[in-house]
Every structure is written in C-alpha cells, then in structure tokens.
PyMOL Python script that loads the backbone (N, CA, C, O; Angstrom):
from pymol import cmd

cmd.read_pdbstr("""\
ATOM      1  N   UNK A   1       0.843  -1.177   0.000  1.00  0.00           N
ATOM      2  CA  UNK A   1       0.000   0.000   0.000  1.00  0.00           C
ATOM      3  C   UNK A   1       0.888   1.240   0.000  1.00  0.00           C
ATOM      4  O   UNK A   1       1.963   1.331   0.592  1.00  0.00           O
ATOM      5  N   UNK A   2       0.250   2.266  -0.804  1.00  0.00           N
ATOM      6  CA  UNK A   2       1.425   3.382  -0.865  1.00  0.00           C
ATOM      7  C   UNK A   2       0.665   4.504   0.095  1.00  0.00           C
ATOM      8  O   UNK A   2      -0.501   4.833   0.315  1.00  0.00           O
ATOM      9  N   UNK A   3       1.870   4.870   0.501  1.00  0.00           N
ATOM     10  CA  UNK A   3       1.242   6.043   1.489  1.00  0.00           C
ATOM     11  C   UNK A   3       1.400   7.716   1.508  1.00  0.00           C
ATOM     12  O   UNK A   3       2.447   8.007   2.086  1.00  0.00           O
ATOM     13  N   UNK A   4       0.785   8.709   1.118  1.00  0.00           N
ATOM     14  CA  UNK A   4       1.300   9.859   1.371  1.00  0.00           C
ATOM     15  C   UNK A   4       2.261  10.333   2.110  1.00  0.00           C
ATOM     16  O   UNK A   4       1.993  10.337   3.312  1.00  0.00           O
ATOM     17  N   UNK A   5       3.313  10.746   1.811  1.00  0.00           N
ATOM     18  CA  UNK A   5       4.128  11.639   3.089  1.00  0.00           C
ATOM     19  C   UNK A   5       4.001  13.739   3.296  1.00  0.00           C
ATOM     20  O   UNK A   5       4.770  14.691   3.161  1.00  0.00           O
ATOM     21  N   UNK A   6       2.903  13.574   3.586  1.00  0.00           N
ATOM     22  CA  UNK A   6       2.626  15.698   3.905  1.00  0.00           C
ATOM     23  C   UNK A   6       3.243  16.476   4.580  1.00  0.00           C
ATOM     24  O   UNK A   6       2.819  16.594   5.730  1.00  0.00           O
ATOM     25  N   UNK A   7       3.917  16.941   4.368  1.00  0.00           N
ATOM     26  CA  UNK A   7       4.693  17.856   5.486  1.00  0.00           C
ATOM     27  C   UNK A   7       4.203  19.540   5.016  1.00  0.00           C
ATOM     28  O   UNK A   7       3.954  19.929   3.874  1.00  0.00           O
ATOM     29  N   UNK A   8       4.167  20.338   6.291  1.00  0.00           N
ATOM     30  CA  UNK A   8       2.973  21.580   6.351  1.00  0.00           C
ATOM     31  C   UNK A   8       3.527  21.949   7.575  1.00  0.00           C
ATOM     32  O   UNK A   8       3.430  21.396   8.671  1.00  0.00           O
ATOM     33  N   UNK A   9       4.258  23.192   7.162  1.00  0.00           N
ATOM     34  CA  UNK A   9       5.140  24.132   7.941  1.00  0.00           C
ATOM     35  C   UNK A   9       4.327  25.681   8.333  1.00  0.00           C
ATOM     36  O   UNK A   9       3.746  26.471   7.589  1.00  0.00           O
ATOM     37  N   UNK A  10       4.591  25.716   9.944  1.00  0.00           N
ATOM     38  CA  UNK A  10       3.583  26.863  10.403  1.00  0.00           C
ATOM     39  C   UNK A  10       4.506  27.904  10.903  1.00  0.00           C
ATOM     40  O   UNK A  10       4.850  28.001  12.081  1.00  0.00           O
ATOM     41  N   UNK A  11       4.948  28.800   9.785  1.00  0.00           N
ATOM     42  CA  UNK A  11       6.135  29.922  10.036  1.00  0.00           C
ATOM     43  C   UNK A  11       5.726  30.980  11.515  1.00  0.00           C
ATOM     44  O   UNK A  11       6.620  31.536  12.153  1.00  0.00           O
ATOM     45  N   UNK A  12       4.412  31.093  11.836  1.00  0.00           N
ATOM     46  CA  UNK A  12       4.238  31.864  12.809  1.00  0.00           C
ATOM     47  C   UNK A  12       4.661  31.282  14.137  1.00  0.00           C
ATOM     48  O   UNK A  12       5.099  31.937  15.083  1.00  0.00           O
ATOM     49  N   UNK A  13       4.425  29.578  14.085  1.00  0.00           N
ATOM     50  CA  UNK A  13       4.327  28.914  15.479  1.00  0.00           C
ATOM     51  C   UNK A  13       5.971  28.127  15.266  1.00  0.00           C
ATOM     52  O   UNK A  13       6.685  27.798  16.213  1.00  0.00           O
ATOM     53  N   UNK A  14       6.340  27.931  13.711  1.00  0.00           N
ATOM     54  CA  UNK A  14       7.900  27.679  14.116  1.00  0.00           C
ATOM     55  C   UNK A  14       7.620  26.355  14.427  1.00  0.00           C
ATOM     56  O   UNK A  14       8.360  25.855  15.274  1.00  0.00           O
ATOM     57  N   UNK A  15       6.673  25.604  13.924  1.00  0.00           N
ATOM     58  CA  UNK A  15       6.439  23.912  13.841  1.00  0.00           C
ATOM     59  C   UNK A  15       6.486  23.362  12.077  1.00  0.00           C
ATOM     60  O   UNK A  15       5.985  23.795  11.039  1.00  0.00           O
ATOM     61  N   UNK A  16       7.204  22.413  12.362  1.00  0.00           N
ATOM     62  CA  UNK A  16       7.293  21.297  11.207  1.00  0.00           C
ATOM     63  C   UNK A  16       6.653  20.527  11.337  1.00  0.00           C
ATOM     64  O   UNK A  16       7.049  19.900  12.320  1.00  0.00           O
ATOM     65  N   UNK A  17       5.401  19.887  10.755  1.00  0.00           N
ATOM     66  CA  UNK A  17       4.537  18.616  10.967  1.00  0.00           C
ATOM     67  C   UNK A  17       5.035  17.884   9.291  1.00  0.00           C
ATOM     68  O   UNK A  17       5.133  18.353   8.157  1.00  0.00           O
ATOM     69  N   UNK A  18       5.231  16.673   9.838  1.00  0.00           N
ATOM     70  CA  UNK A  18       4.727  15.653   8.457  1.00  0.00           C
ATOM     71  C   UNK A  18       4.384  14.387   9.095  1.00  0.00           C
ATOM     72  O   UNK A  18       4.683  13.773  10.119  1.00  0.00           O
ATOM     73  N   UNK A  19       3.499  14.224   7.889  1.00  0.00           N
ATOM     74  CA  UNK A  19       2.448  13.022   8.593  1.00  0.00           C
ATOM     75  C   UNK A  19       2.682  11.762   7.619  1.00  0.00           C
ATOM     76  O   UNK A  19       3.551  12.021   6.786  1.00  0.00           O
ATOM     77  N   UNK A  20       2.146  10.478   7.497  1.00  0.00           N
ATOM     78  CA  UNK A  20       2.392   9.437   6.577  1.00  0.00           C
ATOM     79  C   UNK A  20       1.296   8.864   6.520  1.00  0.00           C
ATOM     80  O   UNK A  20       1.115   7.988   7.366  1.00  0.00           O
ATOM     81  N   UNK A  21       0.424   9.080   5.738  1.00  0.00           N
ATOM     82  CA  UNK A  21      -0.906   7.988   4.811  1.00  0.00           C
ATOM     83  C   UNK A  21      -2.523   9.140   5.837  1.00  0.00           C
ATOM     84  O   UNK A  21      -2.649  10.343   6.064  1.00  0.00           O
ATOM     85  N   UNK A  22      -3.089   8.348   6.039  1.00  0.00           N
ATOM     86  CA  UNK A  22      -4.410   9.212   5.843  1.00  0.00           C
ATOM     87  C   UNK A  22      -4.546   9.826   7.496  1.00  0.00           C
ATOM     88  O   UNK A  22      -3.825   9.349   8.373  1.00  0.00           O
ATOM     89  N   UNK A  23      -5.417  10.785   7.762  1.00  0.00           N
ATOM     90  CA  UNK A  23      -5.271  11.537   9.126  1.00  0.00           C
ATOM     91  C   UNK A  23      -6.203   9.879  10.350  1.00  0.00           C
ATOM     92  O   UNK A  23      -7.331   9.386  10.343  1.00  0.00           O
ATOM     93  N   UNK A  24      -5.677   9.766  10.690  1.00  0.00           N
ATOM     94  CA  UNK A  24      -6.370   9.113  12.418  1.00  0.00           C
ATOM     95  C   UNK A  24      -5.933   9.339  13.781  1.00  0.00           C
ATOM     96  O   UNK A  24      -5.240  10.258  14.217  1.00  0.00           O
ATOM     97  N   UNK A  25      -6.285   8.664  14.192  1.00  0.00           N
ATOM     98  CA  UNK A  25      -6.340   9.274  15.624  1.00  0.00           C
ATOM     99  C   UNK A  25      -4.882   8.955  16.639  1.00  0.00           C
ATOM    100  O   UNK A  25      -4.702   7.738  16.610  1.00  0.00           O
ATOM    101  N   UNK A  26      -4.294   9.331  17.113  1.00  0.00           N
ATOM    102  CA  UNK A  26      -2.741   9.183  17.683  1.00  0.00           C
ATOM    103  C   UNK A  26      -2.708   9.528  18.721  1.00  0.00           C
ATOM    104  O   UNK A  26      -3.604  10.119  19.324  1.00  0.00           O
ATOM    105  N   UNK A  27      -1.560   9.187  19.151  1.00  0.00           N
ATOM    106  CA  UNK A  27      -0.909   9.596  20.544  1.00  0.00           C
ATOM    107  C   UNK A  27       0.406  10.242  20.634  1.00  0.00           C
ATOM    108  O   UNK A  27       1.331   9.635  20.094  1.00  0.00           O
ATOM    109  N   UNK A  28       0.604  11.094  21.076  1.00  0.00           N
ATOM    110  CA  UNK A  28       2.179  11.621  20.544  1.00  0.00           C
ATOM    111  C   UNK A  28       3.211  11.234  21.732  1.00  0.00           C
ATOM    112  O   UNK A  28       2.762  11.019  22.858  1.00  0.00           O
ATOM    113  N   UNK A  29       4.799  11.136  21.432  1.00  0.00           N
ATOM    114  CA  UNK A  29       5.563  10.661  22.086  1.00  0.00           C
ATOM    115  C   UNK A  29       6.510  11.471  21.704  1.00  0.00           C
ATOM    116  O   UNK A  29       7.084  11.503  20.616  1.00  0.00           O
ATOM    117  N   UNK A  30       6.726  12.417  23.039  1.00  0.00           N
ATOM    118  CA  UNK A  30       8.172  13.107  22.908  1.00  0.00           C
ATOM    119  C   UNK A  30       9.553  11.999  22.732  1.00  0.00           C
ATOM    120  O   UNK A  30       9.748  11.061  23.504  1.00  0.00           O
ATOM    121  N   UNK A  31      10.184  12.241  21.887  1.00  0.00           N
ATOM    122  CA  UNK A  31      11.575  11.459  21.507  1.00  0.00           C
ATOM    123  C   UNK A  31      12.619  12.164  21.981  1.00  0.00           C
ATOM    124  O   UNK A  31      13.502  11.587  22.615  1.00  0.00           O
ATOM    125  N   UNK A  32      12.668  13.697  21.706  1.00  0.00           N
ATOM    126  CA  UNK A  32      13.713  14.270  22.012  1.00  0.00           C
ATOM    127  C   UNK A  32      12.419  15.590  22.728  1.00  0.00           C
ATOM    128  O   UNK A  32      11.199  15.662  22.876  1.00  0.00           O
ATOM    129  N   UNK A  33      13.573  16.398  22.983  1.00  0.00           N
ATOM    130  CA  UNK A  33      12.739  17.950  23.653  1.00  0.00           C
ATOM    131  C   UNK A  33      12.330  18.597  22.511  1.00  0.00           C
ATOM    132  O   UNK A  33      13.149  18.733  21.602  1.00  0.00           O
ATOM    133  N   UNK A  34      11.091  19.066  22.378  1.00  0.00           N
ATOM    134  CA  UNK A  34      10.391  19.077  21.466  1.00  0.00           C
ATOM    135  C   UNK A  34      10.167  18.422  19.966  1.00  0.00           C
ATOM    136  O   UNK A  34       9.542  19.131  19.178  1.00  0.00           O
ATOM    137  N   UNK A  35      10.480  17.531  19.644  1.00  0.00           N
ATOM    138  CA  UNK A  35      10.254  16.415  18.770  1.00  0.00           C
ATOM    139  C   UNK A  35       9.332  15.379  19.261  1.00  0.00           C
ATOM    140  O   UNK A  35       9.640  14.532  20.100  1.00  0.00           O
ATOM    141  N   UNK A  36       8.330  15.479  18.765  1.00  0.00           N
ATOM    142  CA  UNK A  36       6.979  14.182  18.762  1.00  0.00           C
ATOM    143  C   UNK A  36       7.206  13.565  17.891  1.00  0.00           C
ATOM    144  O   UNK A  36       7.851  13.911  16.901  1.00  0.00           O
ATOM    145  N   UNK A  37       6.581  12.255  18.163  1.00  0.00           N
ATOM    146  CA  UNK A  37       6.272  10.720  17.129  1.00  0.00           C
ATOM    147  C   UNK A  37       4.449  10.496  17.206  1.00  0.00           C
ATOM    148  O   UNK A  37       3.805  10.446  18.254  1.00  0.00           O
ATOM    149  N   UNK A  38       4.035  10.416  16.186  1.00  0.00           N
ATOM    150  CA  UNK A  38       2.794  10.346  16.319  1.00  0.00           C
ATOM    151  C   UNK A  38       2.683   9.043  16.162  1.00  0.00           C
ATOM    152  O   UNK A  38       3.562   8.655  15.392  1.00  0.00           O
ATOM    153  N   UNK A  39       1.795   7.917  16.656  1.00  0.00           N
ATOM    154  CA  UNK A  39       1.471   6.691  16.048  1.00  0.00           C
ATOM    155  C   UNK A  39       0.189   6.587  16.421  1.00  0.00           C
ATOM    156  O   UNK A  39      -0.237   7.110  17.451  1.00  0.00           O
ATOM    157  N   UNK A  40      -0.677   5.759  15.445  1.00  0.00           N
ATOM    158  CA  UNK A  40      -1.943   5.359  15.855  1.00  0.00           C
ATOM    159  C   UNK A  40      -2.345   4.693  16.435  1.00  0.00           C
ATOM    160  O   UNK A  40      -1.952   3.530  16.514  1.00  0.00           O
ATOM    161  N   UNK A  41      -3.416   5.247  17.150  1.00  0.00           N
ATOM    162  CA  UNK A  41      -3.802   4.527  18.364  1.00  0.00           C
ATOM    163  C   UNK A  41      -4.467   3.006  18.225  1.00  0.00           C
ATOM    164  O   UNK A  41      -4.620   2.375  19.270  1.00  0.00           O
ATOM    165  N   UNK A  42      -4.815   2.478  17.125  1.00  0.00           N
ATOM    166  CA  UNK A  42      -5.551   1.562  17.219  1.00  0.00           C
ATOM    167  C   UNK A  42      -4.057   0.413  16.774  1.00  0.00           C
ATOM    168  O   UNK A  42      -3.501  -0.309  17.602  1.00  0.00           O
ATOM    169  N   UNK A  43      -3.687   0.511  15.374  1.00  0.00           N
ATOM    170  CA  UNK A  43      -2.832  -0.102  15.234  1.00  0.00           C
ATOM    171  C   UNK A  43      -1.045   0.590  15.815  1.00  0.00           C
ATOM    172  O   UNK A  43      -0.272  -0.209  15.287  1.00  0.00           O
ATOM    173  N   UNK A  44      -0.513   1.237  16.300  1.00  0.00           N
ATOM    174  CA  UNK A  44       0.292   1.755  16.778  1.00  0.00           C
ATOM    175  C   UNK A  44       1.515   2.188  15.179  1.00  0.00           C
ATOM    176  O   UNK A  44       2.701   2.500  15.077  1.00  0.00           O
ATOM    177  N   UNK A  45       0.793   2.048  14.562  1.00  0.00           N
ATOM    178  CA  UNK A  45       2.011   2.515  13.064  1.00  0.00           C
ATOM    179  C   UNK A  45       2.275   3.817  13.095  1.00  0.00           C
ATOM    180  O   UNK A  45       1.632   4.659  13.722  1.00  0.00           O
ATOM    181  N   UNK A  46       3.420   4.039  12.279  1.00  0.00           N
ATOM    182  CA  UNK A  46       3.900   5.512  12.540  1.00  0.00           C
ATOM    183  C   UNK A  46       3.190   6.258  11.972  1.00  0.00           C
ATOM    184  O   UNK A  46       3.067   6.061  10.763  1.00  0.00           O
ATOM    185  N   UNK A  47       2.590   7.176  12.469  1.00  0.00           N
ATOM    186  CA  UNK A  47       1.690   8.487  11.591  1.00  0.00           C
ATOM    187  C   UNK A  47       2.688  10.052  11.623  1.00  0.00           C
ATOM    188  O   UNK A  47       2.145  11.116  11.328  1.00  0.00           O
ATOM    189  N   UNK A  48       3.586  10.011  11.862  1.00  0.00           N
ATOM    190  CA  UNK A  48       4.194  11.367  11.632  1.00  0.00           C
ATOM    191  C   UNK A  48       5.313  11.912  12.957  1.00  0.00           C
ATOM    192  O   UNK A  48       5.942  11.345  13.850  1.00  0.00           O
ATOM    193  N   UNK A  49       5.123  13.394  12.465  1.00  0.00           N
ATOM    194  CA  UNK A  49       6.028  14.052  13.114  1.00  0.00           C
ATOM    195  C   UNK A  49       5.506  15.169  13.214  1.00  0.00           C
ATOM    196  O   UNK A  49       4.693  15.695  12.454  1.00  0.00           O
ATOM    197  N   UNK A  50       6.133  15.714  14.521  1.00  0.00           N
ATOM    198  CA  UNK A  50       5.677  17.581  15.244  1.00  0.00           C
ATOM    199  C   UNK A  50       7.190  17.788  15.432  1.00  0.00           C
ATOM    200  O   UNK A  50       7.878  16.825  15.770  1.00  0.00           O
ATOM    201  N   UNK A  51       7.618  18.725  15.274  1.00  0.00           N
ATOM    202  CA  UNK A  51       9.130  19.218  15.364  1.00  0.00           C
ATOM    203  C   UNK A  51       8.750  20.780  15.594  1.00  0.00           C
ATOM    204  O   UNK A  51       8.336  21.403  14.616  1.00  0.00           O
ATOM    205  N   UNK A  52       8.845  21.293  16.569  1.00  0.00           N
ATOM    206  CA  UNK A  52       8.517  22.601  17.467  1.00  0.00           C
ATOM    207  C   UNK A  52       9.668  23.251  17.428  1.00  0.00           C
ATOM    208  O   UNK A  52      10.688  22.571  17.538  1.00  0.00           O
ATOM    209  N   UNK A  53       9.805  24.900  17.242  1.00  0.00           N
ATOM    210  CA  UNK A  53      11.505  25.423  17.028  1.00  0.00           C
ATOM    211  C   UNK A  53      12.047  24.994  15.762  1.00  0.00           C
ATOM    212  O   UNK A  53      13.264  24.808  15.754  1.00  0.00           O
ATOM    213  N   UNK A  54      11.365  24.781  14.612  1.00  0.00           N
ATOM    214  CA  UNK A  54      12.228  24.062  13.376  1.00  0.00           C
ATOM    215  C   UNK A  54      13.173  24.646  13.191  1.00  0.00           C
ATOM    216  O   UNK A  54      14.286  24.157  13.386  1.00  0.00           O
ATOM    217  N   UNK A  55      12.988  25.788  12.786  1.00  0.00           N
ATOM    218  CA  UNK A  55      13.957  26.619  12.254  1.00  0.00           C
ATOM    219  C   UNK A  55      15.520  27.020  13.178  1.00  0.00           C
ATOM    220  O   UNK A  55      16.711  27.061  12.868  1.00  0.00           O
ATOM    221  N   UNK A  56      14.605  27.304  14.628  1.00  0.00           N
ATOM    222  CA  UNK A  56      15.693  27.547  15.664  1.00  0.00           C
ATOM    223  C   UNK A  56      16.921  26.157  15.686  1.00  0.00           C
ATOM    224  O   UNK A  56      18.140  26.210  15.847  1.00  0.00           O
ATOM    225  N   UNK A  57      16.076  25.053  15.470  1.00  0.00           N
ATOM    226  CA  UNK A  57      17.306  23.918  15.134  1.00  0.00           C
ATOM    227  C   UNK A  57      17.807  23.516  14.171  1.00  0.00           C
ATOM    228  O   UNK A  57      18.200  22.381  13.902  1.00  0.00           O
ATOM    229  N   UNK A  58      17.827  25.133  13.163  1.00  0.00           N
ATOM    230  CA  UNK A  58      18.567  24.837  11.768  1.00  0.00           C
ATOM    231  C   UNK A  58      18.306  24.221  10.418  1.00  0.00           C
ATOM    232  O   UNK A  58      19.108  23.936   9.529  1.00  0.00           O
ATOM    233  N   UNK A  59      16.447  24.025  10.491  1.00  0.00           N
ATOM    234  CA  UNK A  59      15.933  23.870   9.545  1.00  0.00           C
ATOM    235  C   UNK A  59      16.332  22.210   9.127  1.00  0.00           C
ATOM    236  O   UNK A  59      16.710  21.320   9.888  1.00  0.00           O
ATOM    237  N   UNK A  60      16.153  22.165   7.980  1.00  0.00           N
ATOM    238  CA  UNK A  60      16.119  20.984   7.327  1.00  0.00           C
ATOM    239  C   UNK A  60      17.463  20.481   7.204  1.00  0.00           C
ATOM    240  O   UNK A  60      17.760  19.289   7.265  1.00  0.00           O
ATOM    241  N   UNK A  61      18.295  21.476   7.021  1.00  0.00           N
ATOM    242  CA  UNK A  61      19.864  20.702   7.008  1.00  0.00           C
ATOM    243  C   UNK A  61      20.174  19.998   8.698  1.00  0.00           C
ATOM    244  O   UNK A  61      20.994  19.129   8.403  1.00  0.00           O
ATOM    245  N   UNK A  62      19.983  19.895  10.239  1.00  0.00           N
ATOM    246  CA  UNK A  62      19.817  19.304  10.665  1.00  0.00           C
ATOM    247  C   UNK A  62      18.580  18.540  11.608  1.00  0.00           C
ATOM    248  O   UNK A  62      18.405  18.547  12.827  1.00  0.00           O
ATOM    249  N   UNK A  63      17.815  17.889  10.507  1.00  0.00           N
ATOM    250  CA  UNK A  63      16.563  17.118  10.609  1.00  0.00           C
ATOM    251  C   UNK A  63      17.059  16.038  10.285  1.00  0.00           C
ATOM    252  O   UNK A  63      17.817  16.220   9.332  1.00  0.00           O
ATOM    253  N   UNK A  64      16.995  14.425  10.763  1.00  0.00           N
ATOM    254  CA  UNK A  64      17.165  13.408  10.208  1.00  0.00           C
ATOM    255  C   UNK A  64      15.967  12.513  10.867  1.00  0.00           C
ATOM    256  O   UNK A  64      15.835  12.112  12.024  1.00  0.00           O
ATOM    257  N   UNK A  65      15.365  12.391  10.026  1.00  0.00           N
ATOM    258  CA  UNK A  65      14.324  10.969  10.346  1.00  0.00           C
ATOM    259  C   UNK A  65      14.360   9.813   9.689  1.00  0.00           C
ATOM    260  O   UNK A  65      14.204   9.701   8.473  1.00  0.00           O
ATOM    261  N   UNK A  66      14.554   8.970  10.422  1.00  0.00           N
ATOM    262  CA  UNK A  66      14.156   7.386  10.185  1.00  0.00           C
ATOM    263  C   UNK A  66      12.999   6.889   9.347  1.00  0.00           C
ATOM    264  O   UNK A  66      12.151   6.420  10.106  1.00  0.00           O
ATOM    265  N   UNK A  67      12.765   6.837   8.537  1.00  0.00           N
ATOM    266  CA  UNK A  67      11.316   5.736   7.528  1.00  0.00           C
ATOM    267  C   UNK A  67      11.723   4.654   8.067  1.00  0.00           C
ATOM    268  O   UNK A  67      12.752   4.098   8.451  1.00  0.00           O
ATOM    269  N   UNK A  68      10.068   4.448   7.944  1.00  0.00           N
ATOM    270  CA  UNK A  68      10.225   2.459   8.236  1.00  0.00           C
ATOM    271  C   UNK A  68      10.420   1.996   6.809  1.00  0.00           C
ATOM    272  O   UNK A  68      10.354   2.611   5.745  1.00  0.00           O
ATOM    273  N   UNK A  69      10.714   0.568   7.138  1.00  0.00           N
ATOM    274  CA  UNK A  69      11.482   0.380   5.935  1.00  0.00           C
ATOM    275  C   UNK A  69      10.373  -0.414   4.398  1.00  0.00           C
ATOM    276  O   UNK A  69      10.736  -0.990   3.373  1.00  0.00           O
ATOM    277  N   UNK A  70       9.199  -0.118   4.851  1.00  0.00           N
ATOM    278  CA  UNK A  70       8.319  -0.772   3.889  1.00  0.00           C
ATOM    279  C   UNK A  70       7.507   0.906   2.852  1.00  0.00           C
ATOM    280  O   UNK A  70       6.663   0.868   1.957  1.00  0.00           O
ATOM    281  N   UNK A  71       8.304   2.342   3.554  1.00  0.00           N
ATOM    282  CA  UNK A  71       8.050   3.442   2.536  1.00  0.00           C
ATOM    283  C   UNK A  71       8.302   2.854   0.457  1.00  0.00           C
ATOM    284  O   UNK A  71       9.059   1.972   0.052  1.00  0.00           O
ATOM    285  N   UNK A  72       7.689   3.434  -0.094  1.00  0.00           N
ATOM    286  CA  UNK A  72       7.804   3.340  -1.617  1.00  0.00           C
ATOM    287  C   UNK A  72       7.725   4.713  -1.734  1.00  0.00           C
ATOM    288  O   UNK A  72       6.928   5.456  -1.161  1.00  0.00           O
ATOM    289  N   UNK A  73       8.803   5.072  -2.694  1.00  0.00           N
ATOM    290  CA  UNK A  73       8.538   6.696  -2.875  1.00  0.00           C
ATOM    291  C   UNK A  73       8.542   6.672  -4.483  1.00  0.00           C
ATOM    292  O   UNK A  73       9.539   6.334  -5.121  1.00  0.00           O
ATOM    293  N   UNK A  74       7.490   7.013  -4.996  1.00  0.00           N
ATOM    294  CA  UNK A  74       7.865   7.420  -6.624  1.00  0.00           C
ATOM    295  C   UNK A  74       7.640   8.377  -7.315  1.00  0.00           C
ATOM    296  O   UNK A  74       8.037   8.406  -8.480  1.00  0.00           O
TER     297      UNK A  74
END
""", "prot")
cmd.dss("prot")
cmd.show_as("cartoon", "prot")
cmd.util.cbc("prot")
cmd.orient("prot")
C-alpha cells in the first residue's frame, strides 16, 4: 500500500509537521525535547512528526528521520 508523506510548515508557530498515509487518531511521544512521534492509536504505526523550534534547530539541514522500511517513494 502506498502512502502519502505531507509535510505543512507553520512559520508563525515555528512547527514542522509531516504526517504518513491518511489523518487518524494518535498519541504523541516526545523522543527528544520538542520532537513528537505520532502513532496510531488503534494499530500503533507511525503516523508522523511535530518538530517545534524548526527553524531555531537549523531547519532541514539538521533534521534526520528514520522511515520504516516498507516506505515506496515514486
């Protein structure tokens, strides 16, 4: 199954969200200080990311996230 990957940046609040396949319902899990993991609540799969301060931590040049390893990107 292929899944969307959305990412939707909020320049006022200085959050990075990207999410993976369709919106449901989650639970978030701080990983680091301000970095969330979203997964769903029913089946626990990864649904995304909240990254708070994006910019203050240098934007996209140091962001590294992990995909699970069953992503298809084309």
């Amino acid at each position: 199954m292929i899944k969307n990957l959305d990412i939707y940046y909020d320049k006022k609040a200085d959050i990075l969200e990207i999410t993976i396949g369709e919106p449901s319902s989650c639970i978030f899990d701080e990983v680091e200080e301000g970095i969330f993991e979203a997964h769903d609540i029913e089946t626990n799969g990864l649904k995304g990311y909240k990254i708070f301060d994006f910019l203050k931590r240098g934007g996209m040049k140091n962001i590294k996230i992990p995909l699970p390893a069953n992503v298809s990107i084309n």
